[in-house]
DSSP file (Angstrom, degrees, kcal/mol; ACC not computed):
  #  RESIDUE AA STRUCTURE BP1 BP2  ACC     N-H-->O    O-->H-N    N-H-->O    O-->H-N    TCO  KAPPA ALPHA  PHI   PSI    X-CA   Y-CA   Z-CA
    1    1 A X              0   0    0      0, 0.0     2,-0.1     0, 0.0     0, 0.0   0.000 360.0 360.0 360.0 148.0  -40.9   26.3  139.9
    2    2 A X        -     0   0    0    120,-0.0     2,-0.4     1,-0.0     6,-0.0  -0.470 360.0-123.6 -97.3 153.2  -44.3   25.2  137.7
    3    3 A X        -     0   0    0      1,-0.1    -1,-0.0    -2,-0.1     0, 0.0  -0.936  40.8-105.2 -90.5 136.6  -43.6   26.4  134.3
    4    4 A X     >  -     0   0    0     -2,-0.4     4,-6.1     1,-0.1     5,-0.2  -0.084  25.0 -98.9 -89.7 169.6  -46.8   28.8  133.6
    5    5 A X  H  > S+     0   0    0      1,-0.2     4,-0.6     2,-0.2    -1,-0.1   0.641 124.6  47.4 -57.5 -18.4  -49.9   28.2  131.3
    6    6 A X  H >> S+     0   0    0      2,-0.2     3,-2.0     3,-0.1     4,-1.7   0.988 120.1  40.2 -82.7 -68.7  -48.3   30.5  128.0
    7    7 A X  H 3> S+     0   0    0      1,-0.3     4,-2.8     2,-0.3     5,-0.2   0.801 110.2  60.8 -68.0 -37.9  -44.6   28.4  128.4
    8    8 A X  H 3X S+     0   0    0     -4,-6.1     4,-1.1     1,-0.2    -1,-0.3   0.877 110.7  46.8 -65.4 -25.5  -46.7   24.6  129.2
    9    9 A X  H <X S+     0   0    0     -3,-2.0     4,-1.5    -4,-0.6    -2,-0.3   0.858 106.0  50.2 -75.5 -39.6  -48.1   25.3  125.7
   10   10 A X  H  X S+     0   0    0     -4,-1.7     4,-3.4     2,-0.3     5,-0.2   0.898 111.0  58.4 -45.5 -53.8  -45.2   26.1  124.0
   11   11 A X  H  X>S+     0   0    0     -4,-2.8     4,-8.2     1,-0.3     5,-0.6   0.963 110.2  34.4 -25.2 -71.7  -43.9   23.2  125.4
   12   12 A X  H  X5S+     0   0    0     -4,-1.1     4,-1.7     2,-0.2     5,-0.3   0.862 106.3  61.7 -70.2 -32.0  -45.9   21.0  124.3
   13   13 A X  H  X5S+     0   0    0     -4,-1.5     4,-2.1     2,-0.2    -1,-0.2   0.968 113.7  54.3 -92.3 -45.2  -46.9   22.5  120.6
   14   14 A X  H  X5S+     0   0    0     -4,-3.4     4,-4.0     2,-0.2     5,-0.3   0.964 107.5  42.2 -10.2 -73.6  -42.7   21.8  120.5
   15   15 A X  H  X5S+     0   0    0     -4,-8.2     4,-3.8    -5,-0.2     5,-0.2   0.977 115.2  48.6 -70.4 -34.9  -42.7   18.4  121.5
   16   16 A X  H  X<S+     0   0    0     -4,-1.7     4,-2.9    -5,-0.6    -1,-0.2   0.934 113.0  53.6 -53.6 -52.2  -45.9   17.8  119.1
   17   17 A X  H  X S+     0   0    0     -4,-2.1     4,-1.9    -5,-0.3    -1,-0.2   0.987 114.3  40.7 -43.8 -78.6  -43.6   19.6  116.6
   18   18 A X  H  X S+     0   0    0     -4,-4.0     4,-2.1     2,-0.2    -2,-0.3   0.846 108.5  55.8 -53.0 -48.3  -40.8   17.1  117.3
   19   19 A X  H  < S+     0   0    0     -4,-3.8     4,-0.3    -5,-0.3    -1,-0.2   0.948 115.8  40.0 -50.2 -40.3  -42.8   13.9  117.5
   20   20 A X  H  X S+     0   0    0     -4,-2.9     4,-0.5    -5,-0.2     3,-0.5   0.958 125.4  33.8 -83.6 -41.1  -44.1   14.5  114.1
   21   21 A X  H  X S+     0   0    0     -4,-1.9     4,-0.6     1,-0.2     3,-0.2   0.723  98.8  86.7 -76.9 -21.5  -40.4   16.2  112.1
   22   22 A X  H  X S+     0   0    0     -4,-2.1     4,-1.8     1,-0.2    -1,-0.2   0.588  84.9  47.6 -86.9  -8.1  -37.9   13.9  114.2
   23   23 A X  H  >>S+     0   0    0     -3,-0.5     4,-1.6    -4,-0.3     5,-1.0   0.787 111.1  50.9  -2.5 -69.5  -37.9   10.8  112.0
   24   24 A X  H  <5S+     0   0    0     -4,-0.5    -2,-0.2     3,-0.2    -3,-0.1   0.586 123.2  32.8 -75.0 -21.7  -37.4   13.0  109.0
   25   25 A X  H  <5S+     0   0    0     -4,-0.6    -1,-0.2     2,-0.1    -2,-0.2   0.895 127.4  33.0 -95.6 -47.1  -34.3   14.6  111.0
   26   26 A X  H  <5S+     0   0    0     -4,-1.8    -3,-0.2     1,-0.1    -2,-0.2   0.664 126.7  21.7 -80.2 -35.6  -33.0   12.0  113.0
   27   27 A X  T  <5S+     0   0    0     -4,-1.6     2,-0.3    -5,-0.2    -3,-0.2   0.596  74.8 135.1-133.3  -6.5  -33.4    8.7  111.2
   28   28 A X      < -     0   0    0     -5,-1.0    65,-0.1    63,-0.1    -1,-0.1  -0.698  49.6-126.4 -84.1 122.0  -33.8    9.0  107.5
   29   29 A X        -     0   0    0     -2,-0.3     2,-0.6    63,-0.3     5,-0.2   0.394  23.5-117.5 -35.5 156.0  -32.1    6.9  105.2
   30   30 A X  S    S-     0   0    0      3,-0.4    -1,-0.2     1,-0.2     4,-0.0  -0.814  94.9  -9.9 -85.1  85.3  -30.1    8.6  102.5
   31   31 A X  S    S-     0   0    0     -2,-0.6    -1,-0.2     1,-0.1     3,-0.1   0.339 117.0 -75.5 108.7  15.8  -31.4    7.7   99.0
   32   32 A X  S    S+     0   0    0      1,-0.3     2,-0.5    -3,-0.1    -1,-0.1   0.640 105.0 135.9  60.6  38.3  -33.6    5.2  100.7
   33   33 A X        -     0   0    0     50,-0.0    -3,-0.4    58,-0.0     2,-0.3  -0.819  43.0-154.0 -97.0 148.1  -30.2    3.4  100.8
   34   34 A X        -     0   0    0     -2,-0.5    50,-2.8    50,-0.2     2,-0.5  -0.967  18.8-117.7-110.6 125.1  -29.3    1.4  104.7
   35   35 A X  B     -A   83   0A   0     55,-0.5    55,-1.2    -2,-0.3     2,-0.3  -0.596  17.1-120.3 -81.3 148.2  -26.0    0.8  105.9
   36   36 A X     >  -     0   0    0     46,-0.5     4,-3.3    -2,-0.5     5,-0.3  -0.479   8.9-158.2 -65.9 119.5  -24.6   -2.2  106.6
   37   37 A X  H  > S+     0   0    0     -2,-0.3     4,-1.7     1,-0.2    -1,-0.1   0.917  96.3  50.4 -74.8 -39.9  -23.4   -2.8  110.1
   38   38 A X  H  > S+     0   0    0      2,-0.2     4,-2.1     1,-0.2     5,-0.4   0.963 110.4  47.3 -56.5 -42.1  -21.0   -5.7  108.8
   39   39 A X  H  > S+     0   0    0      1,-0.2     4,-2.3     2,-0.2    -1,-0.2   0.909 108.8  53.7 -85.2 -34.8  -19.4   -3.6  106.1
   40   40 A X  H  X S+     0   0    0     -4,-3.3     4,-1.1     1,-0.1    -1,-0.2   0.789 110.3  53.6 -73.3  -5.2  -18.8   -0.4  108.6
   41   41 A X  H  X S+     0   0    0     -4,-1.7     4,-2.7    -5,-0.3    -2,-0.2   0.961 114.2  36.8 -57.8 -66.7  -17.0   -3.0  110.8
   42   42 A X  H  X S+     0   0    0     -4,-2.1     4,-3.1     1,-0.2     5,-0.2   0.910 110.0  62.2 -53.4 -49.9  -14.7   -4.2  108.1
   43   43 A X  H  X S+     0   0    0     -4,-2.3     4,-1.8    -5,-0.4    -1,-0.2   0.963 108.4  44.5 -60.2 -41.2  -14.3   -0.9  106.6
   44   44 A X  H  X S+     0   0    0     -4,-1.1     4,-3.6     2,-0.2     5,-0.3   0.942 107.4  53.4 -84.5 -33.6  -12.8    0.2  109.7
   45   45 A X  H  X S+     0   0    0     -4,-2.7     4,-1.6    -5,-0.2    -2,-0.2   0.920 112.8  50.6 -36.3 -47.8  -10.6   -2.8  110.3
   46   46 A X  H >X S+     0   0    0     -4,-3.1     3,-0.7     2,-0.2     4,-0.6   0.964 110.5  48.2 -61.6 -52.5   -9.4   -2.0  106.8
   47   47 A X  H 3< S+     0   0    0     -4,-1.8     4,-0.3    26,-0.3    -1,-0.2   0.651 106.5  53.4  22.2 -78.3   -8.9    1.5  107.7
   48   48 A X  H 3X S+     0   0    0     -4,-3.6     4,-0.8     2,-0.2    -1,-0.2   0.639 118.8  37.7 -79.8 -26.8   -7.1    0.8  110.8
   49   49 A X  H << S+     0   0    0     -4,-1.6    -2,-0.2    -3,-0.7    -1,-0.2   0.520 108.2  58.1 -99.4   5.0   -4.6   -1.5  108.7
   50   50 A X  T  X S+     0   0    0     -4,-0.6     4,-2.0    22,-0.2    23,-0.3   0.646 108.1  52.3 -86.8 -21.9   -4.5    0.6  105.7
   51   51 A X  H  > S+     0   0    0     -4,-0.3     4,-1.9    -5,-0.3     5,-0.4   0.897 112.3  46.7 -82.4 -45.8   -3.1    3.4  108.5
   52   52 A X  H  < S+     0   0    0     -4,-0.8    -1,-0.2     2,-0.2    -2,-0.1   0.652 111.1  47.6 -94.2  16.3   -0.5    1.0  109.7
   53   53 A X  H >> S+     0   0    0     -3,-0.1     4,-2.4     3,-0.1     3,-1.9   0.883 115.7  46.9 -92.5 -71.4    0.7    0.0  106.3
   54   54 A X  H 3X S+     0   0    0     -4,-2.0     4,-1.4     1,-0.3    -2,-0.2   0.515 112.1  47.6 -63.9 -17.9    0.9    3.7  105.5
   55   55 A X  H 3X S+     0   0    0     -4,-1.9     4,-0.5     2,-0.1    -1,-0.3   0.597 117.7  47.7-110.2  -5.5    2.8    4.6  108.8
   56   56 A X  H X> S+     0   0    0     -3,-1.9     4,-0.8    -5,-0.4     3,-0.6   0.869 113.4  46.1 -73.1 -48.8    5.4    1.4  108.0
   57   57 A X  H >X>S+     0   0    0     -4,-2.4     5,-2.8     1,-0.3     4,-0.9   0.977 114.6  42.8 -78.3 -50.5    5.9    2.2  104.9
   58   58 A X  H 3<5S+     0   0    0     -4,-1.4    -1,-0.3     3,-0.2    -2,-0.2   0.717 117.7  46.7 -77.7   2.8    6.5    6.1  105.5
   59   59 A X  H <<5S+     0   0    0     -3,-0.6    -2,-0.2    -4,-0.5    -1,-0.2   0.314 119.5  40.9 -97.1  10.4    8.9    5.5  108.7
   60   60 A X  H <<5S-     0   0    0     -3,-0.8    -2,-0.1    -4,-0.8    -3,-0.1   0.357 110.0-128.8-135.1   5.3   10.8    2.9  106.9
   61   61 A X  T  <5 +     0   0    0     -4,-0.9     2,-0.5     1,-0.2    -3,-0.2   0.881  59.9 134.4  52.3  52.7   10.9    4.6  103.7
   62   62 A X     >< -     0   0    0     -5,-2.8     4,-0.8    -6,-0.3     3,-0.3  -0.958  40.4-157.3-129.8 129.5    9.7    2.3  101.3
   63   63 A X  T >4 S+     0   0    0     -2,-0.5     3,-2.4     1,-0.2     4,-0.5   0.992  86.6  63.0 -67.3 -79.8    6.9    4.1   98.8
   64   64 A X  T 3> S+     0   0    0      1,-0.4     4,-0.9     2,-0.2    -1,-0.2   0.653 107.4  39.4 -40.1 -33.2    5.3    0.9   97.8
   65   65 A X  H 3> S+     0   0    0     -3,-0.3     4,-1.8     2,-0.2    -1,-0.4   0.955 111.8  54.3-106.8 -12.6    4.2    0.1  100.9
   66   66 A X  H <X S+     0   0    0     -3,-2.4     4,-3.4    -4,-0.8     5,-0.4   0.994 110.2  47.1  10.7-107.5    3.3    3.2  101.8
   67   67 A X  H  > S+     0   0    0     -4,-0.5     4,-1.2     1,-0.2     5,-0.3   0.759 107.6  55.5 -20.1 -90.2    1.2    3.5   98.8
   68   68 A X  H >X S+     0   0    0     -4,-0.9     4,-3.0     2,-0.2     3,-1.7   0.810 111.2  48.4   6.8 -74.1   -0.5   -0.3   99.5
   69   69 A X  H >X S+     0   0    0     -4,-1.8     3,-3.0     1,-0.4     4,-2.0   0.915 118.0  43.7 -58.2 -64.1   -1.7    1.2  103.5
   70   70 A X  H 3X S+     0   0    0     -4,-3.4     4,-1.6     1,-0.4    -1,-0.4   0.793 116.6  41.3 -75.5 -22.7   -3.0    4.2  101.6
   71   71 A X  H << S+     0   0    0     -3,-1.7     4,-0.5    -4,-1.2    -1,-0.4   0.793 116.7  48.9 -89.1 -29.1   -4.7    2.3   98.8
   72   72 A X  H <X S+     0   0    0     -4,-3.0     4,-2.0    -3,-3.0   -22,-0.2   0.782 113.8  49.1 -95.7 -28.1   -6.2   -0.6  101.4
   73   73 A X  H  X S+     0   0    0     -4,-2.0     4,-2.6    -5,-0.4   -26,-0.3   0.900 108.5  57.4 -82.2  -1.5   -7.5    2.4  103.8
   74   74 A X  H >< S+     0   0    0     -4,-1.6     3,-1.9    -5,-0.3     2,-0.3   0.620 107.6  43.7 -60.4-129.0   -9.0    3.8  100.6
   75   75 A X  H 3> S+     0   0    0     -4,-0.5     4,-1.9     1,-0.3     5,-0.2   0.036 108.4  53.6  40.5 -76.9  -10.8    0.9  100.1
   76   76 A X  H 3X S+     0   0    0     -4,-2.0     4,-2.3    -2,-0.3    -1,-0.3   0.859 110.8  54.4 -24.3 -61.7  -12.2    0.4  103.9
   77   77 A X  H << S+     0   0    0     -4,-2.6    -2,-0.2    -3,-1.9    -1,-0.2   0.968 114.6  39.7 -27.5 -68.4  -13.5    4.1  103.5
   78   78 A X  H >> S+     0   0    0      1,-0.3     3,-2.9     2,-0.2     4,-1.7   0.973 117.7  44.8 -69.8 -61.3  -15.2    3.0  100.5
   79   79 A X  H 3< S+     0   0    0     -4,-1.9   -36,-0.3     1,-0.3    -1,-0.3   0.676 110.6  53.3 -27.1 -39.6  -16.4   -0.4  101.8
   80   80 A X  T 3< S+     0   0    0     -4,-2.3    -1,-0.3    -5,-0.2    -2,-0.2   0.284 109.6  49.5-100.4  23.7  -17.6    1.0  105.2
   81   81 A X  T <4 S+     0   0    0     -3,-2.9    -2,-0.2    -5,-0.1    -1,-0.1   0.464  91.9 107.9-120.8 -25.6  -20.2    4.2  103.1
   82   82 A X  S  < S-     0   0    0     -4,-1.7   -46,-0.5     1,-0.1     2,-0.2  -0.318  79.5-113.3 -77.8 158.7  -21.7    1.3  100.7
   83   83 A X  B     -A   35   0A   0    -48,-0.2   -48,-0.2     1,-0.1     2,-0.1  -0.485  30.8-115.4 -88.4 142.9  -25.2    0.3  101.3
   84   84 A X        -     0   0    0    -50,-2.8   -50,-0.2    -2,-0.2    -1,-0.1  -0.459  23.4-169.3 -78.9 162.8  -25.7   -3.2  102.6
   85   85 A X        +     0   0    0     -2,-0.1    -1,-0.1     4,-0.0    -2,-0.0   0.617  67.8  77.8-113.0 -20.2  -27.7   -6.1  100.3
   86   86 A X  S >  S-     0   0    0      1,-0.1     3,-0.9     0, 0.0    -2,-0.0  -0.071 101.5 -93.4-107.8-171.6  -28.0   -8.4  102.8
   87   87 A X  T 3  S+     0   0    0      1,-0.2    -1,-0.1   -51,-0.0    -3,-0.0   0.688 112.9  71.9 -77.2 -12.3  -30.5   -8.9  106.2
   88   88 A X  T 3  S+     0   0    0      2,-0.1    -1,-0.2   -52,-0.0   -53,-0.1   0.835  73.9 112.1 -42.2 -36.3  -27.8   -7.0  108.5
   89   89 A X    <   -     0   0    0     -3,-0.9     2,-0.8     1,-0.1   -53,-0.2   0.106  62.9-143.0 -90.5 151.0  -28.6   -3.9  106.9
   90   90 A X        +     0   0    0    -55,-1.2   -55,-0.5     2,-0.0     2,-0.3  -0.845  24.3 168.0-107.4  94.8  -30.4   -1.2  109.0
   91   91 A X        -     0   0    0     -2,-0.8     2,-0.8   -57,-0.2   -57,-0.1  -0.752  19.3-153.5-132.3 161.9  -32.8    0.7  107.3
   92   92 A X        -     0   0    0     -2,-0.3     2,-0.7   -65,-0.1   -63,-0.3  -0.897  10.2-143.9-134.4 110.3  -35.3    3.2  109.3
   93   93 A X    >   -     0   0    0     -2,-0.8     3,-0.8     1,-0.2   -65,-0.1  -0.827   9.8-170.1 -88.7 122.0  -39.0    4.1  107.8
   94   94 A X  T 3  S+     0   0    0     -2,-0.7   -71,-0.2     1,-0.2    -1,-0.2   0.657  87.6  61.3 -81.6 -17.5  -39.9    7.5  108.6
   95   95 A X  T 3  S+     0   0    0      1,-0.1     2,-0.4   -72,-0.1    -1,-0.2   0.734 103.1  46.8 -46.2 -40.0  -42.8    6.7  107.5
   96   96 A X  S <  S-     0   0    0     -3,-0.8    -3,-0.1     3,-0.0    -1,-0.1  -0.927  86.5-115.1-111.8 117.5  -43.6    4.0  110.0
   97   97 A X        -     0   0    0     -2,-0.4     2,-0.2     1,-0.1    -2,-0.0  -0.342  44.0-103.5 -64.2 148.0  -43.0    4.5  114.2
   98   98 A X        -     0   0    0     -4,-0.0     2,-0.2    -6,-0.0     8,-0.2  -0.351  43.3-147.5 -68.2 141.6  -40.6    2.2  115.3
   99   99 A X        -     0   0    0     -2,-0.2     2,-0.1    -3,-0.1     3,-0.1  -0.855  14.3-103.0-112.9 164.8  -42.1   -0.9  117.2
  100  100 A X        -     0   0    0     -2,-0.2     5,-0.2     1,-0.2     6,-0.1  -0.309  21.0-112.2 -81.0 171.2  -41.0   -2.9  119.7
  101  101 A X  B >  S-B  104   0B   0      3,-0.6     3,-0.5    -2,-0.1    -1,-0.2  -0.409  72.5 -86.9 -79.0 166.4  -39.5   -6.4  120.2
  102  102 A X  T 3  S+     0   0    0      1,-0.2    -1,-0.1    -3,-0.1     3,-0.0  -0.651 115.2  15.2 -86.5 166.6  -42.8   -7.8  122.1
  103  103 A X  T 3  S+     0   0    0     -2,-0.2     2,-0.4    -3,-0.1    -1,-0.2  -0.079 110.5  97.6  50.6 -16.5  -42.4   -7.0  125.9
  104  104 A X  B <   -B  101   0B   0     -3,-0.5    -3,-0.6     0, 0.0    -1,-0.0  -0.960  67.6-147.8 -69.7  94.8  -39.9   -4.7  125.2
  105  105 A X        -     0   0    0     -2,-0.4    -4,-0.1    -5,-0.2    -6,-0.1  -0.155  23.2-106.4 -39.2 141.8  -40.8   -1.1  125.0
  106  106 A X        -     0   0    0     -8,-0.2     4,-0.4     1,-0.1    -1,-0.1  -0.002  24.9-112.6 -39.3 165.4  -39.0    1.4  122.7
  107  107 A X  S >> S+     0   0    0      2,-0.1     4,-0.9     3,-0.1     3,-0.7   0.968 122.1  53.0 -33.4 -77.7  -36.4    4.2  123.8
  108  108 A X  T >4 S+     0   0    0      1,-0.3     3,-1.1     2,-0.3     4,-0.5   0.647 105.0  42.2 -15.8 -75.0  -39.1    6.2  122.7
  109  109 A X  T 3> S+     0   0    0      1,-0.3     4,-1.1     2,-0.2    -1,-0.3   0.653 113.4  55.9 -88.9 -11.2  -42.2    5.0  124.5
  110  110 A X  H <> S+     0   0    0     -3,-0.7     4,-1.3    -4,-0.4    -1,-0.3   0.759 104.4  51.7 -88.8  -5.9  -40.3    4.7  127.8
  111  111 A X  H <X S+     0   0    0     -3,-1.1     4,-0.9    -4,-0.9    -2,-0.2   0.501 111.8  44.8 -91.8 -18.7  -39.2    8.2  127.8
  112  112 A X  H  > S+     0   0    0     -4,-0.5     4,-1.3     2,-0.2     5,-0.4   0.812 107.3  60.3 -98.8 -37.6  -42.6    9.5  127.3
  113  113 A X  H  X S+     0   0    0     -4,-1.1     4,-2.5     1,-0.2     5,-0.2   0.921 114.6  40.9 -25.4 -75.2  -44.0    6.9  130.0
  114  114 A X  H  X S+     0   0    0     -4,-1.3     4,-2.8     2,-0.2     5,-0.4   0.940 110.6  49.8 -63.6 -41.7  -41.7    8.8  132.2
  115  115 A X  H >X S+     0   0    0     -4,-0.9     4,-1.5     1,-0.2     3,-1.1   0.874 115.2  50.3 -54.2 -67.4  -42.3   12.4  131.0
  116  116 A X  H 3X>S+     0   0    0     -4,-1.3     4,-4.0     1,-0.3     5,-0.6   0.709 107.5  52.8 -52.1 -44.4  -46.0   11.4  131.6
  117  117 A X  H 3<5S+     0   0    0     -4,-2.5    -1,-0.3    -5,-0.4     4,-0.2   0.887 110.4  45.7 -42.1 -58.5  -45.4   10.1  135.1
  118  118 A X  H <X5S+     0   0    0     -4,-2.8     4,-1.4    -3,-1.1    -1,-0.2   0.841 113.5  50.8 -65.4 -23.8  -43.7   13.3  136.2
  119  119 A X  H ><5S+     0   0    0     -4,-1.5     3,-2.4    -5,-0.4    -2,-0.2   0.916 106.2  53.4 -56.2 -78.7  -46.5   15.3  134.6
  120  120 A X  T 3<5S+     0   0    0     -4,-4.0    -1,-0.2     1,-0.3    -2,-0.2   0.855 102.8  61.3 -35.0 -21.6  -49.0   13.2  136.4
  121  121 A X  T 34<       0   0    0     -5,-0.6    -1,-0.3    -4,-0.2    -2,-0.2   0.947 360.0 360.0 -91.0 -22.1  -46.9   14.3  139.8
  122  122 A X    <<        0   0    0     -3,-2.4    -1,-0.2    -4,-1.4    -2,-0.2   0.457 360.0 360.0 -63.8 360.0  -47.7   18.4  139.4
């Protein structure tokens, strides 16, 4: 069923709505800071062996290592929130639309290529 002429406008003053605000919602950095993909990698490796330090140490009753797991997933936590320095780092201008690698379209511009294509079939 065709959506009518009041509800195709809405539409559309929406997606117009969205094109311009979804940047700002979706993809912008926090303090103009970028996370590191390398450091949330490690940080959860630490994590995941700061949890099995902490679940030796409390089934085997010894504090100290205990302590250690909890102190090394501390650490992993912190290590996988810090912004990265280095070229890994992932940082998204809201200012600026994302481009593509060349010959590769975006997410983006292939998902309105299709919306247009099914418009173009009503």
């Amino acid at each position: 069923m065709p959506l009518s002429e009041q509800e195709q406008r809405l539409l559309d003053e929406m997606e117009r709505h969205l094109m311009r605000n979804d940047a700002d919602v979706v993809s912008a950095p926090r303090d103009g800071r970028a996370l590191s993909y390398r450091n949330i990698v490690y940080g959860t490796i630490l994590v995941l062996l700061g949890l099995g330090g902490l679940i030796v140490g409390v089934s085997q009753q010894l504090i100290v290592v205990g302590v250690i797991g909890f102190v090394v997933m501390l650490g992993g936590v912190l290590l996988a929130v810090t912004p990265g320095r280095g070229p890994g780092r992932v940082r998204v201008d809201p200012d600026r639309p994302a481009k593509a690698t060349a010959g590769h379209p975006s997410f983006m511009d292939r998902m309105n290529d299709r919306w247009d294509k099914r418009q173009g079939e009503r």
